[in-house]
C-alpha positions in Angstrom: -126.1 -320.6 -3.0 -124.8 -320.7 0.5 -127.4 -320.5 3.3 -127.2 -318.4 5.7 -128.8 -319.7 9.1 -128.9 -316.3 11.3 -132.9 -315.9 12.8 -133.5 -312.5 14.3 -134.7 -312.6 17.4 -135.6 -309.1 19.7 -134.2 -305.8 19.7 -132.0 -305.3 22.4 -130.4 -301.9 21.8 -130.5 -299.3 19.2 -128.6 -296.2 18.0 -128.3 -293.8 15.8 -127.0 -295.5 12.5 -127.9 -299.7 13.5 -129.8 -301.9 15.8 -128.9 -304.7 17.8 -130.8 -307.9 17.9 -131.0 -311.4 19.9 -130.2 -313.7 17.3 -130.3 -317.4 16.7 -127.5 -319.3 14.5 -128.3 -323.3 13.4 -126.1 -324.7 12.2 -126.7 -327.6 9.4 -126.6 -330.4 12.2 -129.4 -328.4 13.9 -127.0 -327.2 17.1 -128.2 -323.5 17.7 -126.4 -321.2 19.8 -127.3 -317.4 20.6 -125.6 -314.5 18.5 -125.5 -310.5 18.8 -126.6 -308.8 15.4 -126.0 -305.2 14.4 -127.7 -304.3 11.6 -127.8 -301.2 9.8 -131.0 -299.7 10.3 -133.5 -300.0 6.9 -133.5 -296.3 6.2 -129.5 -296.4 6.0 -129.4 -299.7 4.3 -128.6 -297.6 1.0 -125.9 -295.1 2.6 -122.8 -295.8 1.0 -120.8 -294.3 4.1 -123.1 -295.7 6.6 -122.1 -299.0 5.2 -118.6 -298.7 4.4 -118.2 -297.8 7.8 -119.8 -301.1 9.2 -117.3 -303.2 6.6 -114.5 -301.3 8.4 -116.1 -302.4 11.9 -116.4 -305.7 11.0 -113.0 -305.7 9.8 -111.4 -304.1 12.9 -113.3 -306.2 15.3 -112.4 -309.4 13.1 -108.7 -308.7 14.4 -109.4 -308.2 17.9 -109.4 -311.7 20.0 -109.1 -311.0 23.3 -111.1 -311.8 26.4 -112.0 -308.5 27.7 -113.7 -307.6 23.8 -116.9 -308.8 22.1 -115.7 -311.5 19.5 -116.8 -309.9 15.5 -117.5 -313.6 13.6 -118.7 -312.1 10.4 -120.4 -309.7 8.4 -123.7 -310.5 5.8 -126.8 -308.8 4.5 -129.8 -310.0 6.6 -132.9 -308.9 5.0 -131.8 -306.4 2.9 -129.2 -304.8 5.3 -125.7 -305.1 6.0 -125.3 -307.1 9.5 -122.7 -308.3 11.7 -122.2 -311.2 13.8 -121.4 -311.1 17.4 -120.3 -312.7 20.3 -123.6 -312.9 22.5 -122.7 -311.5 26.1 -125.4 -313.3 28.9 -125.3 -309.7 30.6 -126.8 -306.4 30.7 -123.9 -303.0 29.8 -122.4 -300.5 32.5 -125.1 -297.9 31.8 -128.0 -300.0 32.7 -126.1 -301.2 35.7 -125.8 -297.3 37.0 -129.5 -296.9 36.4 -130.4 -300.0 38.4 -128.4 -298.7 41.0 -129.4 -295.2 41.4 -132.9 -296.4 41.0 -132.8 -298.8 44.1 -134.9 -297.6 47.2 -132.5 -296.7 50.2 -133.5 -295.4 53.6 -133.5 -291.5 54.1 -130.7 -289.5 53.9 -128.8 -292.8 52.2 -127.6 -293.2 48.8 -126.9 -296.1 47.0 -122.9 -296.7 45.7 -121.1 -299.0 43.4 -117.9 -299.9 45.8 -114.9 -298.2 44.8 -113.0 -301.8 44.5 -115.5 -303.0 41.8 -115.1 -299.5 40.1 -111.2 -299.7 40.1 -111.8 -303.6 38.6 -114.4 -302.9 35.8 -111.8 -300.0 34.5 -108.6 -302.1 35.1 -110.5 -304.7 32.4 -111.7 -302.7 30.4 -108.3 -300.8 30.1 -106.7 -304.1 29.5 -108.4 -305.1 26.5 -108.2 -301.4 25.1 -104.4 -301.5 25.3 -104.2 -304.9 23.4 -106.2 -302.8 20.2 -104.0 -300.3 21.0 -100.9 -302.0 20.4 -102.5 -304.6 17.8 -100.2 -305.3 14.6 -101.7 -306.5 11.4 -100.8 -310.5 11.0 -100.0 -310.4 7.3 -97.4 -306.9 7.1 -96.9 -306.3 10.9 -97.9 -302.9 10.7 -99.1 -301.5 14.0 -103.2 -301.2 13.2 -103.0 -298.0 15.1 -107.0 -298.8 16.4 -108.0 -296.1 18.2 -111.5 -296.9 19.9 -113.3 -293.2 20.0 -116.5 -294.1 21.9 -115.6 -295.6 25.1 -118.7 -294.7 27.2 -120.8 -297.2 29.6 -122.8 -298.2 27.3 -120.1 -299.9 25.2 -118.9 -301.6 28.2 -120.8 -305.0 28.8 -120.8 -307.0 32.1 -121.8 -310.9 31.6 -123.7 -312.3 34.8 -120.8 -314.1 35.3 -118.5 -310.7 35.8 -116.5 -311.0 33.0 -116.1 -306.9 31.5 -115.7 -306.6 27.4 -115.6 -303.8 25.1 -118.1 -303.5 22.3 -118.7 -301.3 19.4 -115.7 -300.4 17.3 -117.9 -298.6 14.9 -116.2 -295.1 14.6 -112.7 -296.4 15.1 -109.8 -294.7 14.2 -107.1 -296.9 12.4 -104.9 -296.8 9.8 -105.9 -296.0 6.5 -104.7 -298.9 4.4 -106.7 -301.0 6.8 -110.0 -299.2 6.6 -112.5 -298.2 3.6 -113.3 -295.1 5.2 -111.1 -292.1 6.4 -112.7 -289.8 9.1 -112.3 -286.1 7.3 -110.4 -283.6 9.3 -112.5 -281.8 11.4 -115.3 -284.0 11.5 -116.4 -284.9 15.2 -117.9 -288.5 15.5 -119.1 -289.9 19.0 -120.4 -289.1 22.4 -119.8 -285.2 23.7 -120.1 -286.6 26.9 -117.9 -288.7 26.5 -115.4 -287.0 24.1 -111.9 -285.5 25.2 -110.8 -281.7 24.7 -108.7 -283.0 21.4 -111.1 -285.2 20.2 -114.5 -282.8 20.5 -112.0 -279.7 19.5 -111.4 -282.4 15.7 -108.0 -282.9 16.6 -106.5 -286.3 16.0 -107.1 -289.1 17.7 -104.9 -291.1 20.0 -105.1 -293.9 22.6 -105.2 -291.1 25.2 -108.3 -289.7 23.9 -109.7 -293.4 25.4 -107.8 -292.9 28.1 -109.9 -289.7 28.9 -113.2 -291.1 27.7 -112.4 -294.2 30.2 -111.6 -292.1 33.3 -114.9 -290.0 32.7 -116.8 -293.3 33.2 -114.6 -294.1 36.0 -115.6 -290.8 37.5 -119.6 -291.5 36.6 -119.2 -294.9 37.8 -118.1 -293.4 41.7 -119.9 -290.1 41.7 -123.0 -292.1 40.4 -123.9 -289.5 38.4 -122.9 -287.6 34.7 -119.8 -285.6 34.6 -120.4 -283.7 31.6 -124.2 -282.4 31.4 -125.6 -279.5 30.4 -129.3 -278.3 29.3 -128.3 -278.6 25.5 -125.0 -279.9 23.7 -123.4 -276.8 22.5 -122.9 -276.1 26.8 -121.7 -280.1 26.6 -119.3 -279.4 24.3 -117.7 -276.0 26.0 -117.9 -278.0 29.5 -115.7 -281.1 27.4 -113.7 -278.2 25.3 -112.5 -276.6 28.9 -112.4 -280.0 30.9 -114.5 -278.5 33.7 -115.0 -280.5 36.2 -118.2 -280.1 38.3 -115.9 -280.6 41.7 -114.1 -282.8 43.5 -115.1 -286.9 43.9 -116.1 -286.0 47.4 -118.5 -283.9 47.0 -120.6 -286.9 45.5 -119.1 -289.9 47.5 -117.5 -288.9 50.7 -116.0 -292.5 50.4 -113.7 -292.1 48.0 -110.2 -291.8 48.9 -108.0 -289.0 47.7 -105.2 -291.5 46.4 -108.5 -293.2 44.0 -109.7 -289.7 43.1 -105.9 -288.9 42.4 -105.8 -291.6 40.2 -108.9 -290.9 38.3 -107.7 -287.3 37.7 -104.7 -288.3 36.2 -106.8 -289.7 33.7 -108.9 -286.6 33.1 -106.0 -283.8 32.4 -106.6 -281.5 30.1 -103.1 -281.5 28.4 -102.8 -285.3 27.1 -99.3 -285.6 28.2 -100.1 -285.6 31.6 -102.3 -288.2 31.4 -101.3 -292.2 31.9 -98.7 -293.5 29.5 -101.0 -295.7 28.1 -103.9 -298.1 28.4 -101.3 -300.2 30.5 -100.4 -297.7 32.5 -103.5 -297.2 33.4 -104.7 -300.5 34.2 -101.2 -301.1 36.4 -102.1 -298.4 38.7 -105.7 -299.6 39.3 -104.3 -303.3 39.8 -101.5 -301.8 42.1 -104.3 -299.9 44.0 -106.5 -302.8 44.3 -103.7 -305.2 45.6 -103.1 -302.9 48.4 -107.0 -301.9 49.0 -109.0 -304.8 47.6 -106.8 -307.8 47.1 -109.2 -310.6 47.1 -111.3 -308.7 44.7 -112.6 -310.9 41.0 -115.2 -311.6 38.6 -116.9 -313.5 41.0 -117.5 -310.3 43.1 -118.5 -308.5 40.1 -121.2 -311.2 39.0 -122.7 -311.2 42.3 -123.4 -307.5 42.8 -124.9 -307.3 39.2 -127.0 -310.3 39.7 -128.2 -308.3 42.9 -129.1 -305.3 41.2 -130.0 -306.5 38.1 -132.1 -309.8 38.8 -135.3 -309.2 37.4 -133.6 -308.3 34.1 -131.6 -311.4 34.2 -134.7 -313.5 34.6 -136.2 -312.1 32.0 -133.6 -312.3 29.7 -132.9 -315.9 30.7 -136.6 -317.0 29.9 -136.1 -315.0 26.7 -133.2 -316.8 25.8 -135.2 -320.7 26.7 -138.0 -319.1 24.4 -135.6 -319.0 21.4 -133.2 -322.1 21.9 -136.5 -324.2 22.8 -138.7 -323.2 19.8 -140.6 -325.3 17.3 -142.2 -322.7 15.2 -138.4 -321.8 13.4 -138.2 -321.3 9.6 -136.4 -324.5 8.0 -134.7 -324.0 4.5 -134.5 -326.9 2.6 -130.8 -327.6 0.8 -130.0 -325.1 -2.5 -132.5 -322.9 -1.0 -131.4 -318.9 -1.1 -130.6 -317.2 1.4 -133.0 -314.1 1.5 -135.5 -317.4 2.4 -133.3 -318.7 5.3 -133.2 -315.4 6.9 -136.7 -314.3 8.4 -138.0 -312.6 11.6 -138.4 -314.5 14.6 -140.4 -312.9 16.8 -141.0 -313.2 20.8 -143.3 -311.0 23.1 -141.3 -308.5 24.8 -144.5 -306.9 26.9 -142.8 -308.3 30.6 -143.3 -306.8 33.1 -139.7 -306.1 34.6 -138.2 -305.3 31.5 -135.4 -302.4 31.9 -137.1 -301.8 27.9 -140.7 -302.3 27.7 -142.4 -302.8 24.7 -146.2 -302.0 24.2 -148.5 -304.2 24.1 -150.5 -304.8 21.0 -154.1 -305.9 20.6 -153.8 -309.3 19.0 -150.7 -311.3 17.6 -149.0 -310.7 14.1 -147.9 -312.7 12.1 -144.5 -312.6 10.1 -144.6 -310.6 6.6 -142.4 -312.4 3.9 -143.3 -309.8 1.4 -139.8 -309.3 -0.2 -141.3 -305.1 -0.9 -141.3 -305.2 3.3 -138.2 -306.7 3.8 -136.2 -304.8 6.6 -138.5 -303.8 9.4 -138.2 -304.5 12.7 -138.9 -307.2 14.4 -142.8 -307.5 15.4 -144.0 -307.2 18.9 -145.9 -311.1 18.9 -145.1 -314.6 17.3 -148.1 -317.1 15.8 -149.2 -319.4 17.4 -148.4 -323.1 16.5 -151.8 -323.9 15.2 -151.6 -321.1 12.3 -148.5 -322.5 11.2 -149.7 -325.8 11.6 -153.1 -325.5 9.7 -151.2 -323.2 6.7 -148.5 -326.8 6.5 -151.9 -329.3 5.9 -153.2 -326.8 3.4 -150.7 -327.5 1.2 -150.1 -331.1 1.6 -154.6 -331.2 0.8 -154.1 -329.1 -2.3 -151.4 -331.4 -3.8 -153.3 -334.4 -3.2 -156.4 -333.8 -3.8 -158.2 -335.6 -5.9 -157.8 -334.7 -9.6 -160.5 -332.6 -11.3 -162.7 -332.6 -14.7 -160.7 -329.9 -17.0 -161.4 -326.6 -17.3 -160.0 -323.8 -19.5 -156.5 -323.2 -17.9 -156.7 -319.5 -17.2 -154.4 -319.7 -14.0 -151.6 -317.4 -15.6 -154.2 -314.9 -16.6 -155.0 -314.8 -13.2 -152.1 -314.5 -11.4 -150.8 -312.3 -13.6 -153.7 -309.8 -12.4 -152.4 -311.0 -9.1 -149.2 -310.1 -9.2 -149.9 -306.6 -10.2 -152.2 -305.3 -7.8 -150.0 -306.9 -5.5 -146.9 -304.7 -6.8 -148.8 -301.5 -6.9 -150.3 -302.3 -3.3 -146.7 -303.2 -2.3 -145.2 -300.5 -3.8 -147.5 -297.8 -2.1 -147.3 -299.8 1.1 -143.3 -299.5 1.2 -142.9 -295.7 -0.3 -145.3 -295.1 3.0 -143.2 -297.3 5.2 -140.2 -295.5 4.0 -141.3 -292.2 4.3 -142.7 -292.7 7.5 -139.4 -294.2 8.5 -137.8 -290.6 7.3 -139.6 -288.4 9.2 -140.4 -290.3 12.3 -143.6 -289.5 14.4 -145.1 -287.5 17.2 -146.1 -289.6 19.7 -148.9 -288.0 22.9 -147.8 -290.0 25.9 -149.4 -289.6 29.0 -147.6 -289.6 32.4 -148.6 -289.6 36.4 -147.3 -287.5 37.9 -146.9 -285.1 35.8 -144.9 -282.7 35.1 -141.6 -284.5 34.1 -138.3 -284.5 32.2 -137.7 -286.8 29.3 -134.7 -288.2 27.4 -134.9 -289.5 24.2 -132.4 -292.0 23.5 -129.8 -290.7 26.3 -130.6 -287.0 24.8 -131.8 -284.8 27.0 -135.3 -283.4 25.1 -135.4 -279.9 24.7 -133.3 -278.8 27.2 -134.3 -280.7 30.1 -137.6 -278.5 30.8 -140.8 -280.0 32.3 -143.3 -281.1 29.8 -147.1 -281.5 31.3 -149.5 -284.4 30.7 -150.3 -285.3 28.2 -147.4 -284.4 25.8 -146.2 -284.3 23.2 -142.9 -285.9 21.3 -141.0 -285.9 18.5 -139.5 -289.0 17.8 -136.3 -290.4 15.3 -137.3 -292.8 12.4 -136.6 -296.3 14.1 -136.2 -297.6 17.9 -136.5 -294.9 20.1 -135.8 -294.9 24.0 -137.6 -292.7 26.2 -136.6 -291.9 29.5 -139.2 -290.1 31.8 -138.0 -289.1 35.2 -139.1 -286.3 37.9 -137.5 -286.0 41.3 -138.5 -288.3 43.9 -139.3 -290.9 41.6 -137.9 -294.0 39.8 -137.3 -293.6 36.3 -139.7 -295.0 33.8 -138.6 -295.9 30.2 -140.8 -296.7 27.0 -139.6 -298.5 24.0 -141.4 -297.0 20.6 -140.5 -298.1 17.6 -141.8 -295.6 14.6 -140.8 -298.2 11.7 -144.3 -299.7 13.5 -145.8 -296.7 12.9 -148.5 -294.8 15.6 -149.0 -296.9 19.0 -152.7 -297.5 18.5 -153.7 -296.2 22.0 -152.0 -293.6 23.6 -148.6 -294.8 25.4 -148.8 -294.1 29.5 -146.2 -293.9 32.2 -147.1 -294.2 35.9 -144.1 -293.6 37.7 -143.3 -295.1 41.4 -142.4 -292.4 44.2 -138.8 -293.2 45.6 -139.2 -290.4 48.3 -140.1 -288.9 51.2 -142.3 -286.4 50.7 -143.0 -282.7 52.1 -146.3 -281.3 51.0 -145.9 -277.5 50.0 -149.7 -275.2 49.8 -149.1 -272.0 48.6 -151.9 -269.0 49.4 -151.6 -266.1 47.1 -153.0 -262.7 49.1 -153.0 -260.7 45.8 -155.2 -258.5 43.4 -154.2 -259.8 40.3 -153.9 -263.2 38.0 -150.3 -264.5 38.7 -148.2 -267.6 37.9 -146.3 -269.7 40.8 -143.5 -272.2 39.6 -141.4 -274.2 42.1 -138.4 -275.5 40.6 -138.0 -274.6 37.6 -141.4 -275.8 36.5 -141.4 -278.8 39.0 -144.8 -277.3 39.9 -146.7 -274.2 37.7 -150.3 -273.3 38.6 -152.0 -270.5 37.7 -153.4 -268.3 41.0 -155.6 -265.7 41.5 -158.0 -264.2 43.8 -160.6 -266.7 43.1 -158.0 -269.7 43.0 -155.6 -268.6 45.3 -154.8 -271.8 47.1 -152.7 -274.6 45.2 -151.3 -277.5 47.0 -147.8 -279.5 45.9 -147.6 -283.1 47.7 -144.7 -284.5 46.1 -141.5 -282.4 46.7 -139.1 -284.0 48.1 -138.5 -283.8 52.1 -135.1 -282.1 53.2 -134.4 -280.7 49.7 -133.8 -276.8 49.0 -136.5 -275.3 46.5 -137.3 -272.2 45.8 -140.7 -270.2 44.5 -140.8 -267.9 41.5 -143.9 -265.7 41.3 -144.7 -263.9 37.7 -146.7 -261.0 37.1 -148.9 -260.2 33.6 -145.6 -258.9 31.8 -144.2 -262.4 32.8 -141.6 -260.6 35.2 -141.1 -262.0 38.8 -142.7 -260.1 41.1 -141.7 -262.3 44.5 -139.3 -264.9 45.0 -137.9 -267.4 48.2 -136.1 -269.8 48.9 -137.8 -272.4 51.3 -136.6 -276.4 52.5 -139.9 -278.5 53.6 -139.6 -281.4 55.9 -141.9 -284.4 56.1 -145.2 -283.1 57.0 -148.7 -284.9 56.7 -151.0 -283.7 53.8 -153.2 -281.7 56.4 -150.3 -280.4 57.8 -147.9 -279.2 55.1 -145.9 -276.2 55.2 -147.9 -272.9 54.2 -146.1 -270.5 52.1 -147.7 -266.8 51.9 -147.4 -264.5 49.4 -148.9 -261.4 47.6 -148.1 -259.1 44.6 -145.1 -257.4 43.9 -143.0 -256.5 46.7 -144.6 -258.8 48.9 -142.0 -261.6 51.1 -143.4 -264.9 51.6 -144.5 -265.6 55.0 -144.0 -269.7 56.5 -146.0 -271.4 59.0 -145.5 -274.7 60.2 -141.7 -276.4 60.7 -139.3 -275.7 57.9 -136.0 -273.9 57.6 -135.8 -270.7 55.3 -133.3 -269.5 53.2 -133.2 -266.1 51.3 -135.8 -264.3 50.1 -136.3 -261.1 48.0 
């Protein structure tokens, strides 16, 4: 039987239906190189769709070589689950480059920008390779393959440290039938909402101008430096796609975009497809034309050095990551005629750095690697052995087949192992219908955060509507990797990486997130009679106040930015409201907002402009 030398390595990135790993190839010479492998995740290992739809990504990608998309080199079952075999890109994708962006500290009243050339360049590439899948023919009946990508979105745009821009994940493709196993039914919506155009999230068919669309939203992300289509829940995301409605113009964001780049970016967002570019290379000749008139000397090389900038502690961690793997002793070796389910095991590194854009918790003592065939298909574990278990378990065997040969006893080995084997199968079997269940239904997880309150995305989904959730909370998580995004204004983002295949974190997960602010403490002094609830913000801040606690004190609010104060009465009806803007004030000096029951106005003292007030 053919070996198959593919070592999986860390998760890198997850969705809904697969995961992506950090792999290892070695070859029969022993030359390794670094691989990307997507592998269906172990609960949808069994979906007949699920993988019927990877064959027909592996198939479509397999067809597309071109530099500006990630080369497919195969497709196998690794551990039970249908895989494929990547290109490895050194490089981090578009999204995480935004986040590292907005992240970064500025002075006051400055914002951090990607410059408009490097936008206009990242799009012109990426447009380039789209339009070669566009216009791909089949090599046997020169057919057009009609490949219509369907998920264009930043995260499916990788950028290698060395500014080269390719297009990954051809998963929910649109091609012709007699090239793919699967049909998309009519009607049935597949992809981002976000990211979706008015024909595509309405289940009309698909063309190359619904990529066009999906490609100019990005564009318009990428200089606004912030989403285009949000909403607190996705049935207002898809009416906001559904109607194209645009938040307002480019300028509003960026004052330093010009109107012929937000002219061109527009084109590319009409509602009415026939108004949009052409085509892919229509597209990318009017960025190129732009940039030869605006940005002529711009190239990769500009590209690479602005992501290296903004994205260096990631790249050293992934680059000591990668020594990690190529440099390893403690890889499996398969000796010749040996199967392949032994070839393929886990390789596991520690992925608790600190710096990681996806940080991983920490455990309380190593793990070793489980080759029980009934666990085959979890993810990868969070720790590797050390070399002096592996070592020690090598010389054990070498000591029991030399040993010196013993006075004979009754032979009841097979007896024995027999007994063995059994309990080990029942154990097994109870241990894996647990594993799978759990997998199925996922987990709440308590997480703890400071500050708190805060907003929290789950896998890029905004979680339950975007409200503010109070320490310590409470989540529901998806079966498998799960990204969690907590955030609260005037503060960098923090993300946690739970996987629930790993079942509950053993102590409870906690955030502390890093102010990235000025700040403008608010005290509020309630003059009333009765118990009463005060929420800045939508639920930014929420005490309760009464005559007994009628002071409450916010630090954190952001200097210079508008808020405004509900105030709630017993029957949960506001009973005063204003509108107030702090400025940077000292903790003992902060501005003091008045206020009593209903019908009351709020009285300020100390510098701060009003607004309206009722």
């Amino acid at each position: 039987m053919t070996v198959k030398p593919y070592i999986l390595g860390q998760v890198v990135a997850r969705g809904g239906m697969a995961e992506v790993y950090r792999g290892l190839h070695v070859g029969q010479d022993g030359f390794r190189r670094l691989v990307a492998i997507k592998r269906i995740l172990p609960h949808h290992a069994q979906n007949t769709e699920f993988t019927e739809m990877f064959k027909d990504e592996a198939h479509i990608g397999q067809r597309l070589q071109h530099a500006n998309i990630v080369k497919v080199e195969g497709f196998d079952i690794i551990q039970g689950s249908p895989s494929i075999i990547m290109e490895f890109i050194d490089g981090s994708d578009l999204r995480a480059v935004l986040s590292a962006i907005e992240s970064k500290k500025t002075a006051p009243g400055k914002r951090n920008s990607m410059p408009s050339g490097l936008c206009a360049y990242i799009i012109a590439e990426a447009a380039r390779g789209l339009h070669y899948a566009h216009t791909r023919y089949d090599d046997l009946t020169n057919k057009p393959l009609n490949i219509v990508h369907r998920d264009i979105s930043p995260q499916n745009l990788l950028i290698s440290w060395e500014g080269e821009v390719k297009i990954t994940d051809f998963g929910i493709a649109a091609a012709d039938r007699d090239f793919k196993q699967t049909e998309t039914k009519a009607g049935i919506v597949k992809g981002k909402y976000s990211y979706m155009s008015p024909e595509q999230i309405s289940g009309k068919k698909c063309d190359p101008k619904t990529d066009i669309f999906a490609l100019s939203v990005v564009m318009w992300e990428m200089l606004a430096l912030r989403r285009l289509f949000t909403a607190d829940n996705e049935i207002e995301v898809i009416e906001l796609v559904r109607n194209c409605r645009i938040p307002g113009r480019l300028k509003d964001f960026n004052p330093n975009v010009s109107d012929e780049l937000e002219s061109l970016v527009m084109r590319g967002l009409h509602k009415d497809p026939r108004k949009r570019y052409e085509s892919m290379e229509a597209l990318e000749k009017t960025l190129r034309a732009y940039l030869s008139k605006n940005n002529p000397t711009i190239s990769g090389a500009d590209l690479s050095s602005f992501v290296k900038d903004y994205l260096s502690d990631k790249r050293e961690l992934a680059q000591e990551e990668m020594r990690k793997i190529l440099t390893s002793t403690q890889l499996p070796v398969a000796s010749p005629g040996s199967s392949s389910a032994s070839k393929v095991r886990e390789f596991a590194f520690d992925d608790t750095h600190e710096g990681s854009s996806l940080k991983l918790g920490k455990t309380s003592g190593p793990k070793t690697i489980n080759n029980n065939p009934m666990s085959q298909g979890r993810s990868i574990q969070s720790h590797r052995p050390g070399p002096q278990h592996a070592a020690q378990g090598y010389r054990t065997q070498i000591t029991r087949s030399t040993s010196v040969m013993p006075r004979k006893k009754p032979n009841n080995a097979p007896f024995y192992v027999a007994i063995a084997l059994l309990i080990a199968g029942i154990a097994g079997g109870v241990a894996f219908k647990n594993y799978n269940n759990a997998a199925k239904q996922g987990l709440m997880l308590t997480l703890r955060t400071m500050p708190s309150p805060v907003q929290i995305e789950i896998n890029d989904r905004t979680y339950d509507g975007g409200k503010y959730f109070t320490s310590p909370l409470k989540l529901k998580l998806d079966p498998g990797l799960n990204i969690i995004e907590i955030s609260r204004p005037g503060y960098l983002k923090g993300e946690l990486l739970i996987n629930t295949d790993e079942g509950m974190p053993k102590r409870t997960p906690s955030v502390r997130l890093k102010p990235s602010a000025v700040f403008a403490p608010v005290r509020l002094n309630y003059k009333g009679s009765d118990t009463v609830i005060a929420v800045i913000n939508d639920g930014f801040f929420r005490a309760s106040m009464s005559p007994q606690q009628s002071i409450e004190q916010v630090n954190d609010i952001t200097s210079n930015t508008p808020s405004k104060l509900l105030v709630f009465g017993k029957d949960r009806k506001v009973i005063v409201s204003c509108q107030f803007t702090p400025t940077a004030t000292t903790g003992s000096r902060p501005l003091i907002i008045k206020f009593g029951d209903a019908g009351s106005t709020c009285e300020f003292s100390s510098p701060q402009r009003t607004g309206g007030q009722r």
